[in-house]
N, C-alpha and C positions, 0 to 999 in steps of 0.2 A: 336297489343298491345306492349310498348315497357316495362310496368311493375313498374310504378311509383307508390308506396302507401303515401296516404295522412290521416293520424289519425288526426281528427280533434275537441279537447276537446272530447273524446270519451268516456262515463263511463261506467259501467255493474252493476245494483243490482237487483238482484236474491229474490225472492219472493219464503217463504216456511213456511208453517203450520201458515198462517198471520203474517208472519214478514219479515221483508225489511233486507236482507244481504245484504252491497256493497262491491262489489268483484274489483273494478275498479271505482278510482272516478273521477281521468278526466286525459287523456294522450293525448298530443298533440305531432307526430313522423312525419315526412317528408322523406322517405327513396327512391333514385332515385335510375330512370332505370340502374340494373347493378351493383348496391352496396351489400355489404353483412353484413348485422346487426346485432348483438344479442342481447337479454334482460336477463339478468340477473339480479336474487335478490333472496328474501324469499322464501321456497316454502309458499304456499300458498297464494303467494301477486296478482297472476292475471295474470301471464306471457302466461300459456296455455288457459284461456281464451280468455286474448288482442288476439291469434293469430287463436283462431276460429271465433272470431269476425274479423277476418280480411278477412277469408275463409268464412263469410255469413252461416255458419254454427249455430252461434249462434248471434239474435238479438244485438244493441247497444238498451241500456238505454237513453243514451242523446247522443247528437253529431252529429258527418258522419265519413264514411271511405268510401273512394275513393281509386277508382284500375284506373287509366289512367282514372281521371277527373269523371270516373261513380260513382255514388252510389252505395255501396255494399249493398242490399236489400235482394237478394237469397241468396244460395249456388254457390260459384263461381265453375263454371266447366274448367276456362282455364287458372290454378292454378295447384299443385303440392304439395301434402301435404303427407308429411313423419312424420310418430308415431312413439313414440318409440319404440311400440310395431309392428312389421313387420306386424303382420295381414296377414298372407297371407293363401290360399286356399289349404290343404292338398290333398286332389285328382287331383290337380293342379301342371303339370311342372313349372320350374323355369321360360322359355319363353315365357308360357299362362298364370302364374302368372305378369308376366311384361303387357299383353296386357289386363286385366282387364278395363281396364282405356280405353279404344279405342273402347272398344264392344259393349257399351253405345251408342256411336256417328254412330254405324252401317257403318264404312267406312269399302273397301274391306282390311282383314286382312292381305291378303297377299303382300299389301304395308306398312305392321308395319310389320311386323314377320322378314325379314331380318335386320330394323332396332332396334330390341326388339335383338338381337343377337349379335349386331354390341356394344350398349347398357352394356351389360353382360362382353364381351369382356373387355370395357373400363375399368372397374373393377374388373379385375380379373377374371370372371369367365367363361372365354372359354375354352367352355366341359363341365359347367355343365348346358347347357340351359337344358338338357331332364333331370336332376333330379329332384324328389321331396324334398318339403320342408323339410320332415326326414332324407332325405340324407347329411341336407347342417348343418352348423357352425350357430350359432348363429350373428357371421358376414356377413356370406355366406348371409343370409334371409332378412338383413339387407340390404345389396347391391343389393338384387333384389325387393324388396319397392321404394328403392333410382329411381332404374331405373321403375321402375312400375312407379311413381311422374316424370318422365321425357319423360315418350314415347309420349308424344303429344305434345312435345317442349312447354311447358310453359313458359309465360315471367316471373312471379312467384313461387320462391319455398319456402315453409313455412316447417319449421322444427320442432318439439315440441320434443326433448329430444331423440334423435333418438340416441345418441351412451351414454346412462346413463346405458343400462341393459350390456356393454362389457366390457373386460377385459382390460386392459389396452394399451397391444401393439396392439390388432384388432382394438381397437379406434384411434389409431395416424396412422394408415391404414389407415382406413378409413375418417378419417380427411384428410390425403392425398389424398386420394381419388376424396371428394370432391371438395377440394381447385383444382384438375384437372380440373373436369368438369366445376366449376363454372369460372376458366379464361378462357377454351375452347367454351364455351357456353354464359356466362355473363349474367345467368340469377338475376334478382331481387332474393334475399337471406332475409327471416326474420328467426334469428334462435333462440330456447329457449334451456337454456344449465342452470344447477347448476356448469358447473367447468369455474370457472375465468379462468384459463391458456386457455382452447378450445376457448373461446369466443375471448382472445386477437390474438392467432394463426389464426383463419378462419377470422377476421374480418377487415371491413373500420374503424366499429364505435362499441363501445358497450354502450347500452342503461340499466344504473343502477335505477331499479325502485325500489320505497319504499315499507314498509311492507303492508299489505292489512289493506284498499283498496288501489287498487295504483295508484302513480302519479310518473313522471318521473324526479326521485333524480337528475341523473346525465348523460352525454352524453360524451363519450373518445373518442376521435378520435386515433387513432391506427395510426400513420405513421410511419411502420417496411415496407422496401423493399417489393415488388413483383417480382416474385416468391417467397412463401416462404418455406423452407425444415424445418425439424426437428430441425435444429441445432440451429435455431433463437431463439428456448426459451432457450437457456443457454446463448442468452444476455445479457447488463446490463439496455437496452434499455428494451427489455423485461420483466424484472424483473419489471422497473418500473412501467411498465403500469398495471403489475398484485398486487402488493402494493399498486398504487394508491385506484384500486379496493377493493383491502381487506380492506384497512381506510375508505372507504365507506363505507362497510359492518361495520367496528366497531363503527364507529362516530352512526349509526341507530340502535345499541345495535346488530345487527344480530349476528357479532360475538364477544366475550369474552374470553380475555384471561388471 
């Protein structure tokens, strides 16, 4: 798989207590093998659903979503999907918590276990594969999800708000972080983010979609250098792409000032 998703007029309305909520009224997204995207807008406009709908997690209403030309019908299992919430197994090490995702597929583990290590490592956290989750940082748990979503090389990784519950410097960590793996690796990136500045720093393109149900406002393309370090957002280049964004949010009443 090399990781190419195709949103193709895709909508989602949600049926409850006899009545039709549309949560998504129709998004058409093209995102190639290797890019790294966000969506950003409203809460509530449809962001984490469009992307369990992309993960076959949760049915499309009208449409397709295509992973490398398939129809997305199941649960995709060779995908990579990071919560915001770490989720992870308390009676469970750091490096059995990474191999969750592998134990399913019943391959022998001890061809993942130095790679669940190696993993760790990349992010910081060599020396604590043998800890538990009470042991670690709420970024700590956070980087071993990231890598739990990576141990089976994914050509897709789908993000839903994964650095919204951290502080602020473990977040630009870990946005470093990822921006590592993701040119080391190049995997396919859908990411769902509330902060304008993260979406323009990690991203090719950011995807501004309107209030629910939603439909896609707007598409920025991001041409800031690669590699990118911290310093890039005290651009003027930078700045702009993130005002751009904020007039988008006000022109749709979202914000008010």
């Amino acid at each position: 798989m090399s990781g190419t998703i195709e949103i193709l007029d895709a909508g989602k309305v949600y049926e409850a207590r006899g009545e039709s909520i549309p949560a998504i009224a129709s998004v058409t997204l093209i995102v190639r093998a290797g890019q790294f995207v966000s969506l950003v807008g409203a809460s509530g406009c449809g962001k984490s659903t469009l992307l369990t709908m992309v993960a076959g997690l949760v049915p499309v209403s009208r449409g397709e979503i295509r992973i490398d030309g398939q129809t997305v019908t199941r649960p995709q299992t060779d995908i990579g999907f990071v919560f915001q919430d770490p989720v992870l197994l308390d009676w469970r090490r750091a490096v059995d918590n990474v191999l969750i995702s592998v134990e399913a597929r019943k391959p022998p583990l001890r061809d993942y276990r130095e790679r669940a290590s190696r993993l760790l490592q990349n992010v910081g956290l060599g020396g604590f594969e043998n800890r538990y989750p009470y042991e670690l940082s709420g970024g700590m748990r956070q980087r071993v999800s990231i890598c739990r979503a990576l141990i089976h090389d994914p050509p897709v990784l789908l993000m839903d708000e994964p650095f919204g519950a951290l502080d602020a410097l473990t977040r630009e960590q870990l946005m470093l972080d990822l921006l590592k793996i993701w040119q080391e690796r190049k995997k396919t990136v859908l990411f769902v983010t509330h902060s304008i500045s993260e979406a323009v720093f990690l991203s090719d393109r950011v995807v501004v979609l309107s209030p629910r149900p939603a439909r896609v406002h707007e598409i920025v393309t991001i041409d800031l250098p690669r590699p990118r370090g911290l310093r890039v957002q005290q651009s003027l280049e930078f700045a702009a792409y993130r005002d751009r964004i904020l007039d988008t949010f006000k022109a749709q009443g979202i914000l008010r000032e």
